[in-house]
Steps between C-alpha positions, in 0.01 A plus 500: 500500500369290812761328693400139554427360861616230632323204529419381858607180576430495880377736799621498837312657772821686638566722593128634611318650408553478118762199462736422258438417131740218359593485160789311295788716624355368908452144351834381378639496822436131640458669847272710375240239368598302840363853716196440305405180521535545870291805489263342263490183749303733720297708332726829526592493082375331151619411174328557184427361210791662314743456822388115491640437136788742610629271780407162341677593207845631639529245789270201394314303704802356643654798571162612718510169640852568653367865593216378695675218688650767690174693539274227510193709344433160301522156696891431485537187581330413205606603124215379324212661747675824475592518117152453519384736689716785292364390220140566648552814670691651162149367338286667789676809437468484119805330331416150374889373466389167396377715173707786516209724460373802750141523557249795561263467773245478253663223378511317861153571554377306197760267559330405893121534326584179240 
């Protein structure tokens, strides 16, 4: 019998030169998600598709919201622009959460040519 793997929510470039995969275990931790966004903020770590749907639906939006006004990855000062912009990066990445559906690249690509 084959052992399932995980599913990879998130990838942080450390420690080099390989980095550090992030699954569910890594995300419940509030400080966790918090070392990402930071690390995400600049480049050094992403989110994907499945991690997206992961995080918005254990914290919410609100919940990121109150993550990222201490990181600041998303404008802070205002609510709206960054809900916003989590919404678009979790839809860059793959996970429509206005739909609740995960999309293939295939799927983006014929998506952008419409």
């Amino acid at each position: 019998m084959t052992a399932l793997k995980p599913i990879i929510l998130g990838w942080d470039s450390s420690p080099a030169p390989h980095g550090t995969v992030l699954g569910a275990a890594e995300l419940r931790d509030e400080r966790a998600v918090a070392r990402l966004f930071a690390r995400a903020a600049t480049f050094r770590a992403q989110i994907t598709a499945h991690g997206w749907r992961f995080l918005i639906d254990r914290y919410g939006i609100v919940g990121l919201l109150e993550i990222n006004r201490h990181i600041g990855w998303f404008d802070p000062e205002d609510a709206a622009a960054a809900a916003a912009e989590i919404l678009r990066t979790a839809r860059v990445a793959g996970y429509d959460a206005v739909r609740g559906e995960l999309a293939t690249l295939a799927d983006r690509v014929s998506e952008d040519e419409r």
